[in-house]
N, CA, C and O of each residue as an XYZ file, in Angstrom:
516
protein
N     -27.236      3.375      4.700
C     -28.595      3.716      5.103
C     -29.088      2.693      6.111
O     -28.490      1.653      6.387
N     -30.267      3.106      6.646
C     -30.586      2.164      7.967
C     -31.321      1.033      7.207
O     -31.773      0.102      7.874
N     -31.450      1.042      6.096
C     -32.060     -0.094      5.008
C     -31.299     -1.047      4.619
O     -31.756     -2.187      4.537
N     -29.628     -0.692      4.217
C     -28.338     -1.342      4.276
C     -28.189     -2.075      5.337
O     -28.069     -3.292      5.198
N     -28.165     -1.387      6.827
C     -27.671     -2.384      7.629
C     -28.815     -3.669      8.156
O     -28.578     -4.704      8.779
N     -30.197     -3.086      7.591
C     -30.908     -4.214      7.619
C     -30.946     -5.449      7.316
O     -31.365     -6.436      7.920
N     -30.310     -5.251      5.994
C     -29.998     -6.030      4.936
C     -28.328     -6.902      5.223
O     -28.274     -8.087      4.895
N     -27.375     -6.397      5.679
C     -25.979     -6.878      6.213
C     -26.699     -7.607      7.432
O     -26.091     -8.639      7.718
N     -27.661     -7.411      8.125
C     -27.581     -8.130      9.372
C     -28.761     -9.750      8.915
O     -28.481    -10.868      9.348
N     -29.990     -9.482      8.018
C     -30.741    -10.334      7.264
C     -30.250    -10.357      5.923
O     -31.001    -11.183      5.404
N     -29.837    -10.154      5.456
C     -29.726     -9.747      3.833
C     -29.508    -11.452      3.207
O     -29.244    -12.410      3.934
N     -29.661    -11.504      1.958
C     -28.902    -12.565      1.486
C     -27.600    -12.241      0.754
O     -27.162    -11.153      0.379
N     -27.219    -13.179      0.675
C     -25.304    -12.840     -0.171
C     -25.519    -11.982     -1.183
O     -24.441    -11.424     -1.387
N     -26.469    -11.513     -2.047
C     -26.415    -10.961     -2.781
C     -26.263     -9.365     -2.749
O     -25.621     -8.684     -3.548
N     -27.104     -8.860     -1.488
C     -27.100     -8.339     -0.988
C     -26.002     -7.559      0.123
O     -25.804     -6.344      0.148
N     -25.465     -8.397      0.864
C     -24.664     -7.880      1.453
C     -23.277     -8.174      0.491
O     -22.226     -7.824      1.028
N     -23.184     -8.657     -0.602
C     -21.792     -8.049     -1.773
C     -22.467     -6.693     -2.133
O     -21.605     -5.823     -2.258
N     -23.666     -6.255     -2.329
C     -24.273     -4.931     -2.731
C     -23.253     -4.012     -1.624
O     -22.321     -3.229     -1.811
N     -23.785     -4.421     -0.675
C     -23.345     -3.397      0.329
C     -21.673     -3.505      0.449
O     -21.059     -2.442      0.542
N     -21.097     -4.475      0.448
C     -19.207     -4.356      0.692
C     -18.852     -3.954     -0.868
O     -17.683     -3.608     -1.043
N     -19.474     -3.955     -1.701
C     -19.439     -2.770     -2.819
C     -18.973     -1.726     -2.754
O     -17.949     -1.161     -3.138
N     -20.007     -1.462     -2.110
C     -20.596      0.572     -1.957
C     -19.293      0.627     -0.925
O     -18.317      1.284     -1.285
N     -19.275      0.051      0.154
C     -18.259      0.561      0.821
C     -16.951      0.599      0.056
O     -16.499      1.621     -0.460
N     -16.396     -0.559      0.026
C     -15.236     -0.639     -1.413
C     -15.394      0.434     -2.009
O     -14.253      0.880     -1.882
N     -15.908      1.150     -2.534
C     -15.975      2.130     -4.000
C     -15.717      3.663     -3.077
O     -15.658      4.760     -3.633
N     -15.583      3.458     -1.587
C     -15.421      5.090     -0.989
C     -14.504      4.692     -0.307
O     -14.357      5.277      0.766
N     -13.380      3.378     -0.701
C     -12.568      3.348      0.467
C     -11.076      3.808     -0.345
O     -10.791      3.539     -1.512
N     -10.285      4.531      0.585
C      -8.702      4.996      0.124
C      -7.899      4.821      0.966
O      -8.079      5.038      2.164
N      -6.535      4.252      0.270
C      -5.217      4.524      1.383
C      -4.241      5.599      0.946
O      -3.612      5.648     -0.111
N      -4.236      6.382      1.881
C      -3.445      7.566      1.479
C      -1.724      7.022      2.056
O      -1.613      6.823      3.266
N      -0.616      6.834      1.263
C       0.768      6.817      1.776
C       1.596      7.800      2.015
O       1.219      8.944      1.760
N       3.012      7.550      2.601
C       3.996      8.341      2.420
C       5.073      7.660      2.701
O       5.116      7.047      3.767
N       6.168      7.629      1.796
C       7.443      6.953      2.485
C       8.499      7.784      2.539
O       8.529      8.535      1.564
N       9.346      7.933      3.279
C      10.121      8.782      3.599
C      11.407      8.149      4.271
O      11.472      7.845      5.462
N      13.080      7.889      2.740
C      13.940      7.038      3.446
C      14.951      7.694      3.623
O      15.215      8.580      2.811
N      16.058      7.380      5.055
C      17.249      7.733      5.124
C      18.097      6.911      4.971
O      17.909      5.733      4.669
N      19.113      7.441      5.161
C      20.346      6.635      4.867
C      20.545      6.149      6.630
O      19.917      6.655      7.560
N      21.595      5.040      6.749
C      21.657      5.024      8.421
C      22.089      5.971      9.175
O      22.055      5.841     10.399
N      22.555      7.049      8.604
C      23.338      8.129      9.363
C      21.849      8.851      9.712
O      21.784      9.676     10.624
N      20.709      8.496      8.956
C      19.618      9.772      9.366
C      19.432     11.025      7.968
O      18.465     11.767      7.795
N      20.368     10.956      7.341
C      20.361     12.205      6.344
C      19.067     11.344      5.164
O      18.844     10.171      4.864
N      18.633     12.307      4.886
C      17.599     12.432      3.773
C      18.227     11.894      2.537
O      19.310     12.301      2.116
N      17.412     10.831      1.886
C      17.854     10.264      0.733
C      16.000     10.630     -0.316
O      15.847     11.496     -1.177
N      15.461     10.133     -0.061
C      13.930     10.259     -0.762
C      12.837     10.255     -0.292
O      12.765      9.643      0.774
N      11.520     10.892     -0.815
C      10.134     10.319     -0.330
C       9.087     10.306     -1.844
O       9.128     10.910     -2.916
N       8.179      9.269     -1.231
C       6.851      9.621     -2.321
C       5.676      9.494     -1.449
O       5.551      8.902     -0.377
N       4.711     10.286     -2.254
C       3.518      9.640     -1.117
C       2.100      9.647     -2.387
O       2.211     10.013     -3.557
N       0.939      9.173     -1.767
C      -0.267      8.922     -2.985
C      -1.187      8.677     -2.313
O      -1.293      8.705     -1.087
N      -2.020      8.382     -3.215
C      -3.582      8.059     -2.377
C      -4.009      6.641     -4.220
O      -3.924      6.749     -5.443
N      -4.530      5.291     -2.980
C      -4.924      4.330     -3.588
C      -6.689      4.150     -3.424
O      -7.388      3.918     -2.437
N      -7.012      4.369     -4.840
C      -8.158      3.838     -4.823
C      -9.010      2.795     -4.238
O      -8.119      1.997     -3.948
N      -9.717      2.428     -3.991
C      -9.881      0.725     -4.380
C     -10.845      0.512     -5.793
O     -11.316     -0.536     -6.234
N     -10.967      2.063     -6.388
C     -11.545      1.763     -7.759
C     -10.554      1.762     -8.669
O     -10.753      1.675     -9.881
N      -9.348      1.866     -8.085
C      -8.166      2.799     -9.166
C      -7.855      1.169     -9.839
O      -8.098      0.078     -9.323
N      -7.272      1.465    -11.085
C      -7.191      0.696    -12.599
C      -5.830     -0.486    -12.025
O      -5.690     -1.565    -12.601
N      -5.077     -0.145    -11.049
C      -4.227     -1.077    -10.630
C      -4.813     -2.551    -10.357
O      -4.558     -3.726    -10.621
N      -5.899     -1.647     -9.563
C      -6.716     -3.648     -9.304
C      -7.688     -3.952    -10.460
O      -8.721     -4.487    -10.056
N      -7.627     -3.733    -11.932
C      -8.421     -3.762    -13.029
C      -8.043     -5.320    -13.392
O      -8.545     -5.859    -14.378
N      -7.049     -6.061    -12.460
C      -6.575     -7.818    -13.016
C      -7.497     -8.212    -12.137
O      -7.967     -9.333    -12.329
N      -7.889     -7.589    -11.215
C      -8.430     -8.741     -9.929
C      -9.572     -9.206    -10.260
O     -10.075     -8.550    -11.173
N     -10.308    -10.221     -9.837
C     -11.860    -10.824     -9.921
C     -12.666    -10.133     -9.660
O     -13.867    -10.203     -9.920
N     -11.959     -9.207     -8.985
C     -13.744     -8.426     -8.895
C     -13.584     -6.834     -9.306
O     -14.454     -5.963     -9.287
N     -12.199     -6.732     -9.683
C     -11.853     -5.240    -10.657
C     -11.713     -3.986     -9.484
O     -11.453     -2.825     -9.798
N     -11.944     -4.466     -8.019
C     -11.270     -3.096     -7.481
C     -10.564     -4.147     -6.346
O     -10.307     -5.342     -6.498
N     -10.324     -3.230     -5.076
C      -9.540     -3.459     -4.168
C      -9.706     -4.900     -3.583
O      -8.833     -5.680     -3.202
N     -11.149     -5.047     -3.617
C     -11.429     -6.568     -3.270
C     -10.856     -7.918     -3.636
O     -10.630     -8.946     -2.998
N     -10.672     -7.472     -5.130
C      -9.906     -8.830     -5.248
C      -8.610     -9.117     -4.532
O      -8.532    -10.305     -4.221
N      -7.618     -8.425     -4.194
C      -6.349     -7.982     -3.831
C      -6.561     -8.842     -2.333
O      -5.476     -8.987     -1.770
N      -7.585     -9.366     -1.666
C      -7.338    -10.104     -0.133
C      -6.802     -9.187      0.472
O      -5.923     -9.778      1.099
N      -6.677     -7.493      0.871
C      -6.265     -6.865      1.565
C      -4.838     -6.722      1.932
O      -4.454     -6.271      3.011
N      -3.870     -7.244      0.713
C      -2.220     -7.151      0.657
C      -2.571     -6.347     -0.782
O      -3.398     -6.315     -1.693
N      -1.529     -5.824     -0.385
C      -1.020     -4.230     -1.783
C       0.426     -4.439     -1.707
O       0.685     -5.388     -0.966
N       1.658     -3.772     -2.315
C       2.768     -3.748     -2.247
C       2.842     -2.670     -2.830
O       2.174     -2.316     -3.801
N       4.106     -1.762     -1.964
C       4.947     -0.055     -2.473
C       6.399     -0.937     -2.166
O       6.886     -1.660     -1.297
N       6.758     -0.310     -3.608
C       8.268     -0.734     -3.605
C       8.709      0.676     -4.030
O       7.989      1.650     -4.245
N      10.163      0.568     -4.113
C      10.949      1.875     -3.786
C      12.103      1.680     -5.311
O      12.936      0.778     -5.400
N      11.968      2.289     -5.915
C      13.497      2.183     -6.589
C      14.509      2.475     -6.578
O      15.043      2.642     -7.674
N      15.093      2.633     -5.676
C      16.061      2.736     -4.790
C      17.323      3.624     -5.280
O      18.540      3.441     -5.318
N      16.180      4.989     -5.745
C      16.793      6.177     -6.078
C      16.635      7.538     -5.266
O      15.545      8.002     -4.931
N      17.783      8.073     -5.017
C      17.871      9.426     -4.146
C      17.205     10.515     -4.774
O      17.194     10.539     -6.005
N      16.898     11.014     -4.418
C      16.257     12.357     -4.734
C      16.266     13.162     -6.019
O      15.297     13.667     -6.586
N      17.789     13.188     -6.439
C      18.468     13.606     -7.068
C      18.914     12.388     -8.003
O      20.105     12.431     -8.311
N      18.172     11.292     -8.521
C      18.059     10.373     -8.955
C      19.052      9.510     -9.608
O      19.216      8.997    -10.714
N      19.753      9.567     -8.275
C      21.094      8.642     -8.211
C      20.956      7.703     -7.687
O      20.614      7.720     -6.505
N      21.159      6.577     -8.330
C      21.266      4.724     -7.434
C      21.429      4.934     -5.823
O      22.249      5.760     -5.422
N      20.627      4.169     -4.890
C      20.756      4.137     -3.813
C      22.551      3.277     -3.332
O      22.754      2.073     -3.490
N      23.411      4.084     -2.867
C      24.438      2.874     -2.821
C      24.245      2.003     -1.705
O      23.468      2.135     -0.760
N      25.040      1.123     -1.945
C      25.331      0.054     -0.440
C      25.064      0.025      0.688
O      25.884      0.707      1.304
N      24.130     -0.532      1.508
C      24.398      0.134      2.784
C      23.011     -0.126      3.829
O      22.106     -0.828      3.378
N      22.910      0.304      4.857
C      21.499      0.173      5.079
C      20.441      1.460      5.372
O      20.705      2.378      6.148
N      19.158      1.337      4.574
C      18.597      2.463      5.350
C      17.481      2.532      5.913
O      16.837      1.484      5.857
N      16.843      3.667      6.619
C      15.812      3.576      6.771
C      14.421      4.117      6.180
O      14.331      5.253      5.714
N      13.443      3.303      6.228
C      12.015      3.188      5.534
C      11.108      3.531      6.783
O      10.931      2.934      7.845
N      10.560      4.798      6.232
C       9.280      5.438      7.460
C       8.224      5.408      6.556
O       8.190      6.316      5.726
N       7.003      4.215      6.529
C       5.813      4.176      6.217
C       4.601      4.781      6.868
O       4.507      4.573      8.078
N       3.775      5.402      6.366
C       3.107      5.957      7.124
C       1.890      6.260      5.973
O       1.883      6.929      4.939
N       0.607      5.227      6.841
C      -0.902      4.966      6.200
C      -1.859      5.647      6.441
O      -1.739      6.294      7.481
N      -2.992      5.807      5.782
C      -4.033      6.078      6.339
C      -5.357      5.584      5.388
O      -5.338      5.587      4.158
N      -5.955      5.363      5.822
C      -7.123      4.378      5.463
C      -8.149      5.080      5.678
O      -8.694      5.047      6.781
N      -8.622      5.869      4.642
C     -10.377      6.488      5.072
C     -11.611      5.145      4.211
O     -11.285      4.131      3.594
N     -12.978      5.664      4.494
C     -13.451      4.814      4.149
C     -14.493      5.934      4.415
O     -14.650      6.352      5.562
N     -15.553      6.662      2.868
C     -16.181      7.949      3.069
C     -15.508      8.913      3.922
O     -16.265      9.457      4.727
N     -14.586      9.185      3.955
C     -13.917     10.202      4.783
C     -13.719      9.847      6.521
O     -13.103     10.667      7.202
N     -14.093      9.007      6.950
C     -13.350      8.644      8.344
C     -12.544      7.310      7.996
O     -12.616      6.275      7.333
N     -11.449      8.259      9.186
C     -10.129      7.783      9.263
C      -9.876      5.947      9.792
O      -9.539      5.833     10.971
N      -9.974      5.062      9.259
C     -10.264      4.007      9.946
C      -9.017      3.251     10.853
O      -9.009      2.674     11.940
N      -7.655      3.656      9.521
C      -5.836      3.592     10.247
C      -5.516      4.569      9.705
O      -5.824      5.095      8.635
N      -4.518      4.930     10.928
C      -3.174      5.876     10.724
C      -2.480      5.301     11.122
O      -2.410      5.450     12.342
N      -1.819      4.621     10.729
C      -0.424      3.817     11.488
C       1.197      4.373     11.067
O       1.485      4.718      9.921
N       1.740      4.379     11.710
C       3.506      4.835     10.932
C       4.223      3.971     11.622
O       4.299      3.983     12.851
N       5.062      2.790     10.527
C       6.157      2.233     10.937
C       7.066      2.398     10.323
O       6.905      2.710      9.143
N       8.571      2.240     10.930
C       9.926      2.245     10.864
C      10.820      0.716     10.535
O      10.964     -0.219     11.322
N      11.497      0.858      8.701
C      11.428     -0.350      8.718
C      13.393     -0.039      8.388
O      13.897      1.046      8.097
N      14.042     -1.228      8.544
C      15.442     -1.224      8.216
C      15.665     -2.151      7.168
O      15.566     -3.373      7.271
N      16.093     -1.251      5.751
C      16.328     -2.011      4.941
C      18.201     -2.146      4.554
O      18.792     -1.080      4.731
N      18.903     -3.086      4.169
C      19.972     -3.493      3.288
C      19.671     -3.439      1.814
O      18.752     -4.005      1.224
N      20.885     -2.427      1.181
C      20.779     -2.162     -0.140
C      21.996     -2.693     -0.363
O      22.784     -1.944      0.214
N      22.726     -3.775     -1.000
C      23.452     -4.259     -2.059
C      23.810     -3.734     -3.280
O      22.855     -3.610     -4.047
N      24.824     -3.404     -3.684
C      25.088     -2.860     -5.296
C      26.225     -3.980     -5.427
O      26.825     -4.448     -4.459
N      26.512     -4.475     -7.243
C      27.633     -4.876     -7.522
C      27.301     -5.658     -8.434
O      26.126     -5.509     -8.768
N      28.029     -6.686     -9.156
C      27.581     -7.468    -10.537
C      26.701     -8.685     -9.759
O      25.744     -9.032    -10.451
N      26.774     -9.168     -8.904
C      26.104    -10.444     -8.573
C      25.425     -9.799     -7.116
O      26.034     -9.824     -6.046
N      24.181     -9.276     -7.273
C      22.868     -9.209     -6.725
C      22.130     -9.968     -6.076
O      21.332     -9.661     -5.190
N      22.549    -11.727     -6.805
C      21.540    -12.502     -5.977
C      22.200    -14.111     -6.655
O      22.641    -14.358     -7.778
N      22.073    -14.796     -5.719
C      22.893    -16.171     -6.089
C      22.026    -17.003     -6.499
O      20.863    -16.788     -6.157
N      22.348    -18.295     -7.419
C      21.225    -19.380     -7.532
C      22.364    -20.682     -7.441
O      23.345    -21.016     -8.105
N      21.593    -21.255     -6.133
C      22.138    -22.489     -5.468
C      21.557    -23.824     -6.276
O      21.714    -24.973     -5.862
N      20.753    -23.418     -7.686
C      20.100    -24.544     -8.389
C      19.465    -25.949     -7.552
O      19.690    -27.136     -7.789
N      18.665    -25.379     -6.578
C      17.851    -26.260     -6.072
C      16.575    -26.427     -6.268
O      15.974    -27.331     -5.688
């Protein structure tokens, strides 16, 4: 309201947390990931929409998206479709965001990421340092 931005531009702190509230409480990231194998052939996708009221950020200090400093993490379990272990190898990761905030679009971004998948008894070494 034109009373809000009165208040963000004079307001006191109390006030303008009122207002990055309200915004917080209408903001969403909608995902999609979508991975291949390096040849290009279709291995998996998921996609969702993140609150910033949703119960994931229910640890944070301030109980929605805010506490989080604006880093989230999507991890993959590195199962095919057909929910078979991803094998060996490298593939590719197509992320693709979108960020409304009351219904306008604030990002759409899509990046292309290259990941290495490892299988075998020893996963990860410890050099005991």
């Amino acid at each position: 309201t034109a009373q809000n931005v009165r208040n963000y531009a004079n307001g006191s702190d109390a006030q303008i947390e009122a207002i990055v509230d309200s915004v917080a409480s209408h903001t969403e990231m909608y995902y999609k990931t979508i991975y291949y194998s390096s040849l290009g052939q279709y291995v998996n996708d998921d996609s969702g929409v993140i609150r910033c009221s949703d119960k994931v950020f229910s640890d944070t200090e301030s109980k929605t998206c805010r506490g989080s400093k604006g880093r989230f993490y999507l991890a993959w379990n590195m199962r095919a479709a057909n929910n078979r272990l991803a094998s060996t190898g490298v593939y590719i990761a197509r992320l693709e965001l979108i960020v409304k905030v009351n219904s306008k679009v604030l990002t759409d971004r899509t990046r292309d990421f290259l990941w290495g998948v490892r299988r075998g008894k020893a996963n990860a070494m410890d050099f005991g340092l």
